[in-house]
Structures are given as structure tokens and as C-alpha cells.
N, C-alpha and C positions, 0 to 999 in steps of 0.2 A: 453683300460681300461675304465671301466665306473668312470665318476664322481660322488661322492656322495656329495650333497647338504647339506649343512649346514641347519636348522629350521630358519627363517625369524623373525625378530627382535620382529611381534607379538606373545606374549607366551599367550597361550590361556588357560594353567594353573594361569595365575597371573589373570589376566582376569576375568575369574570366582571367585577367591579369593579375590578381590579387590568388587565382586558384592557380596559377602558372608557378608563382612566385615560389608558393608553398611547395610545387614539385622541383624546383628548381634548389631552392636554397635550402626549403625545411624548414618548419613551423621555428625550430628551438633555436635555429642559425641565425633567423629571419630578426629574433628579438634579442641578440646579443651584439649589437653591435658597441656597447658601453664597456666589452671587454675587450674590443679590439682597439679602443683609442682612449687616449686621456686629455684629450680635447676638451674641454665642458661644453660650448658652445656646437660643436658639431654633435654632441649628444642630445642638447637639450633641442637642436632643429632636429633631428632623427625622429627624436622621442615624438614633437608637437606632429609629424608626418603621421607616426605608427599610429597616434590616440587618435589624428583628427579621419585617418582612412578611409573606417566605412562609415560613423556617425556626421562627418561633414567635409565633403570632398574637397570643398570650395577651401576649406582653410589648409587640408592635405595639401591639396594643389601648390598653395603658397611657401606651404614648408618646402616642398620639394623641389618649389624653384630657388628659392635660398639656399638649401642644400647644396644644387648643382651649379649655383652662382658662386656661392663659396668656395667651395672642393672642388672646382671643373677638370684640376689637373689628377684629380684618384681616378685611376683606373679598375673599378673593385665592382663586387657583385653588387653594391649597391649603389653607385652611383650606372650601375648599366640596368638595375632593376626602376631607380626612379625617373632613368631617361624612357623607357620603357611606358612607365604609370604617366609621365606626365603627358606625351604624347596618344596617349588613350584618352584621357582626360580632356587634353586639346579637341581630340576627333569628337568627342561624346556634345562636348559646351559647343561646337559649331553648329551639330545638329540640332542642340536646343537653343541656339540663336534665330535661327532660318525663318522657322514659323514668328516668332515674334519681328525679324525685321519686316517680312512682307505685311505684315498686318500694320506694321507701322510704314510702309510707303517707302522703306528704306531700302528703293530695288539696286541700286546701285552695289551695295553692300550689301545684301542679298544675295546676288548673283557670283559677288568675290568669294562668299562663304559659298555659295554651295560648286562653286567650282574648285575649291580645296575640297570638299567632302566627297566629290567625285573622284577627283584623283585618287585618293586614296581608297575609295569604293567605287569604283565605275558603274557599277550594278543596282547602286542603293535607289530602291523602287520611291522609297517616301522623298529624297531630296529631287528626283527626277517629276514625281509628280506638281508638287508646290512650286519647284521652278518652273512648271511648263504653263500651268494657270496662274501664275505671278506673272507670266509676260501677258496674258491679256488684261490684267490688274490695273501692269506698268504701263501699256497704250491706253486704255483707257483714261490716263490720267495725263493724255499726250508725251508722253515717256517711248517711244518706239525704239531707242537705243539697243533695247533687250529681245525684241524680234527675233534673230534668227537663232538665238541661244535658248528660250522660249520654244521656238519651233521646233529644233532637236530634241530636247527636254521632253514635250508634251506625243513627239511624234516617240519615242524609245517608251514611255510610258504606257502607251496603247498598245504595243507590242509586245510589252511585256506582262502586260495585264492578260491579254485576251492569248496567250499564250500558256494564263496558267497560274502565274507569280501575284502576290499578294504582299503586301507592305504591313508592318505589325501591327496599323490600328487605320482605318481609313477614315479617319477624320482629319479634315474638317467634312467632310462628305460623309454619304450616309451609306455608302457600300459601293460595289464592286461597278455596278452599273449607272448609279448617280457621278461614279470619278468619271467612268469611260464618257460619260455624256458631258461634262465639265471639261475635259478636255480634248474630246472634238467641236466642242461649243468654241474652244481658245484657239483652235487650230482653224478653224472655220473664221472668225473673228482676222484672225493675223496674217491670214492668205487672203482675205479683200482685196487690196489692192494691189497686189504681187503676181496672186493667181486667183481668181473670181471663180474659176471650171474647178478647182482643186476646192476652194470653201464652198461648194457647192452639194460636193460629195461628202465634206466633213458634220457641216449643217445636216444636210438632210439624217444623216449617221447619229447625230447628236438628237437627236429630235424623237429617234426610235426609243430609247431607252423612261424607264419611267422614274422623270426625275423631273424635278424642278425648271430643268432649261423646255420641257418639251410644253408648259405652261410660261414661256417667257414671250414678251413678245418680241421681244428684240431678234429673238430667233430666227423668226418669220422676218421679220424686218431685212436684217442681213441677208436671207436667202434669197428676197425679192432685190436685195441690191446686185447679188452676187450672181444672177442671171439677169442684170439687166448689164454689166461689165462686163460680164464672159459671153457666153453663147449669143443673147439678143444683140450688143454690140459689134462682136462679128459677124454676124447672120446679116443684119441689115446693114451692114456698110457693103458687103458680098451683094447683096441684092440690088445696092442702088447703084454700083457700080456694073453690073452683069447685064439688068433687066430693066430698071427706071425708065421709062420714057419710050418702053421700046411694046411693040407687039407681044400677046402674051402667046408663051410657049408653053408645052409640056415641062420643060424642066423652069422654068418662071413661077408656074403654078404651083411646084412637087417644091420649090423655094420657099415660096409664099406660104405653101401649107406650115412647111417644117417650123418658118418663123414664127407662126400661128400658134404652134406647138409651146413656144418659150413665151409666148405673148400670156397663154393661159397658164401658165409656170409661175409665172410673174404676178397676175391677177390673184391665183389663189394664194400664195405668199403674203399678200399684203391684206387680202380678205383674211386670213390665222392673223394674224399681227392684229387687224384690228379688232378681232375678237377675242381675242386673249387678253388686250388689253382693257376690254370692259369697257365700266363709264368712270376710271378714274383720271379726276380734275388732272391731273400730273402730263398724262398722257393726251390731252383734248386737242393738241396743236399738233402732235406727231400722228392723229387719228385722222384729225382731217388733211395731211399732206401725203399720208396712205392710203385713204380713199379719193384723193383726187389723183393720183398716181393710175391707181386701179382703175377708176372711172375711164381714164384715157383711152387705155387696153381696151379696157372692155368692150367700150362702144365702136374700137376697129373692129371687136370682133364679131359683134354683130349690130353689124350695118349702121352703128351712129346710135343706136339705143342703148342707154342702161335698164331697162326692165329686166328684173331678174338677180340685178345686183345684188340688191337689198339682202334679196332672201340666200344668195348665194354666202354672204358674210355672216347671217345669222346662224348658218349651218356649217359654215367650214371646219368645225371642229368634230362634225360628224364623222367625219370620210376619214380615210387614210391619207397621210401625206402623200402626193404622186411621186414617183422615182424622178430620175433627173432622165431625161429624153437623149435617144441615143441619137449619134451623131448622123 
């Protein structure tokens, strides 16, 4: 599971706001506010704000909610510069919430945070990515609640990626083309059962880049379910209804081929699966229900024999992934 990062203690929203303030108010303005009231208490919360600012936001923050909890009814430059700060402040600690809720499984509140961080940034590339691989995270853990938020997420992210746009640190990934394969991996994943012909084209998509998923086997895995649910399941329910039992034809045949076609789709899907996944003890019961899978296939495909199998699984990782078969 990837780690998702917390945002780094510098917020680069308060940042700019704290250089607003100065063209706004003035450095000299900005630290007199002991001359405009004789409050002690309102000075001594101003003060704890000014000193904790940029050495620690965290207790800023606190001042300035006191501040504005106290004095809600001043109307002044500083009660419109702390509403200001605290609301930057807010946006900054969601985005350094985000990465730590998903890694702690907290997709529920996850998902609440980063659909505030949108609102307020529709565009923001880093909440769009972690939300779009946190929904295959969240089903993985039979969580599917987050699916179709997950799927918008991961789908804007690939778009925005492969368009050009770049997020300030791409980790927890190791770049440009390990994200794009991570989340056609999640997009491919979370159209399984929705759409098997759409995870098909996502998988195979995912699979190109060199990254960590194109050694997964699960990959493979998925791609041989997602043409046995799409293409091979309508194909042969079309053929048993059209042609079963009947005389063969030219278009029976030109049937038959085509299913043939997803048959060996299917085959070498599960032959990658089980070679990627080696001889590790973890995988040895998912190895043998993909080679009896495959075995199936195969031996429709030629005449009742697996000769050839063997060496076809030992080599699948030679070749090129095939394309997905046109319709």
C-alpha cells in the first residue's frame, strides 16, 4: 500500500497571506495594535497570534480563534485579516490531514476533507490524485461507498496529468508515469463490475507504463476477469443464442473465430498473473485457480490439449501485452 504524505510544516497559503497582510496594513500598522486599545486581554491574545505566526502556526491558529471568538463583533483590519489567516490555515491543515487519513483507513473522513479542499480548489492535482487511489484502497477493504467519487477523482487526474499539470511532489509514487499507471490500475479495478469493457482499456493502459503495477499480478488477474465479464460474456451468450445447436455458417464461424479471439485474451492474462506472481507460498492457491482457468481456454482452443501451455506461461512476460480486440 502506498504511503500518503502528510503537507510539510511550510504552508504556503499562510505564507502569501502573512505578505498580503504587510501590503495591506504595513509592517509598522500590522504591530501596533496595543495602541489602539486598552484591553489587556485583547492585546495579550493579539500578541500570543503576532509571536506564535510563523515559529508555530498551530498555536497562531489558536490565538486567532480566541481572538475572533472574543471580538466577533469588531469590525477592523484585524479581525478581517485573522478571518482571513484562519481560513488559510483551515485549507492548509485539510490538506495535511488527507494523506494521513487515508493511510489510516479513515476513507469516510477522507473523502469529507477532501471534498472541502476541492471546493475551495477545484483543480488541486495532489487532493484529486490520493482521492482517486484511496477509492481502490477503500473497496479493497470492501468499502465501495467511495466508488463513484473515487472514479471522478482518478478519472480528472489522468487528465490532468497527461495534459501537462504536475502536483508539487508526487509522492507517495515515484513520478509522473508510476501515478498515471496507479491510477488507471484504480480505475480499471473499480469499473470491474460496472463496466468490465471500460476496465479493460484502463488495465491494459496501466500495465504500459513502468511501474510497479506492470509487475503486479493482480493486474493480470483483473484483466482476465474483465474479459471474461465484458467481451467473452456477451460474445458467448450472442453465439449460444444465434448459432448453438444449428448448422454451421459463415457468420457462425466469423462468431466463433472472434470469441476465439477473447478466449486467447483471456488465456494470456492469467498466463502474466501467474508468472508475475512467481513461486510465492502467499499466491499458490490463487496460481492454481488461474491456471485451471487458463487450462480451460486453452484446450477449447486447441482441440482438448494443453501441450504448449507450460511454456506459453513461462514466456508471457516476453511478449507485449496484446491490445484489446476490436469489436
Amino acid at each position: 500500500m502506498k504511503v500518503f504524505a502528510k503537507l510539510s510544516g511550510g504552508r504556503l497559503a499562510l505564507v502569501g497571506l502573512v505578505a498580503l497582510t504587510v501590503g495591506m496594513m504595513g509592517a509598522r500598522q500590522f504591530a501596533v495594535v496595543a495602541q489602539e486599545t486598552d484591553d489587556p486581554a485583547k492585546i495579550a491574545i493579539y500578541k500570543r497570534f503576532v509571536d506564535n505566526r510563523v515559529p508555530n502556526p498551530d498555536a497562531a491558529y489558536q490565538a486567532a480563534r480566541d481572538y475572533l471568538t472574543k471580538y466577533t463583533k469588531d469590525k477592523d483590519q484585524y479581525t478581517d485579516y485573522l478571518t482571513k489567516w484562519v481560513a488559510a490555515y483551515e485549507r492548509d491543515d485539510r490538506k495535511r490531514q488527507l494523506g494521513g487519513l487515508i493511510n489510516e483507513k479513515k476513507f469516510d473522513e477522507a473523502y469529507k476533507v477532501g471534498a472541502k479542499i476541492l471546493a475551495d480548489e477545484p483543480d488541486y492535482l495532489r487532493a484529486q490524485i490520493d482521492l482517486g487511489y484511496a477509492g481502490y484502497l477503500a473497496a479493497s477493504n470492501k468499502d465501495e461507498g467511495h466508488n463513484a467519487d473515487a472514479l471522478m477523482y482518478a478519472r480528472k487526474a489522468i487528465q490532468s496529468i497527461e495534459s501537462g499539470k504536475a502536483p508539487s511532489e508526487w509522492a507517495p509514487f515515484k513520478g509522473k508515469d508510476d501515478t498515471l499507471a496507479y491510477l488507471n490500475y484504480a480505475v480499471g479495478f473499480l469499473t470491474l463490475k460496472t463496466a468490465p469493457e471500460q476496465a479493460i482499456d484502463s488495465l491494459i493502459k496501466a500495465a504500459q507504463y513502468e511501474s510497479d503495477i506492470r509487475k503486479t499480478a493482480s493486474t493480470y488477474y483483473f484483466l482476465a476477469v474483465a474479459y471474461e465479464a465484458g467481451p467473452y460474456k456477451t460474445m458467448s451468450t450472442a453465439y449460444q443464442t444465434n448459432f448453438a445447436n444449428k448448422p454451421e455458417t459463415p457468420e457462425s464461424k466469423a462468431a466463433l473465430e472472434k470469441l476465439g479471439v477473447i478466449m486467447d485474451r483471456i488465456v494470456d492474462a492469467y498466463a502474466r498473473a501467474i508468472a508475475t506472481a512467481g513461486t510465492d507460498p502467499k499466491t499458490e492457491q490463487s496460481r492454481k485457480e488461474w491456471l485451471a482457468q487458463a487450462t480451460n481456454y486453452y484446450k477449447f482452443r486447441h482441440g482438448g490439449s494443453d501441450a504448449g501451455l507450460t511454456e506459453m506461461i513461462t514466456n508471457a512476460l516476453q511478449k507485449p501485452l496484446p491490445p484489446k480486440p476490436q469489436p
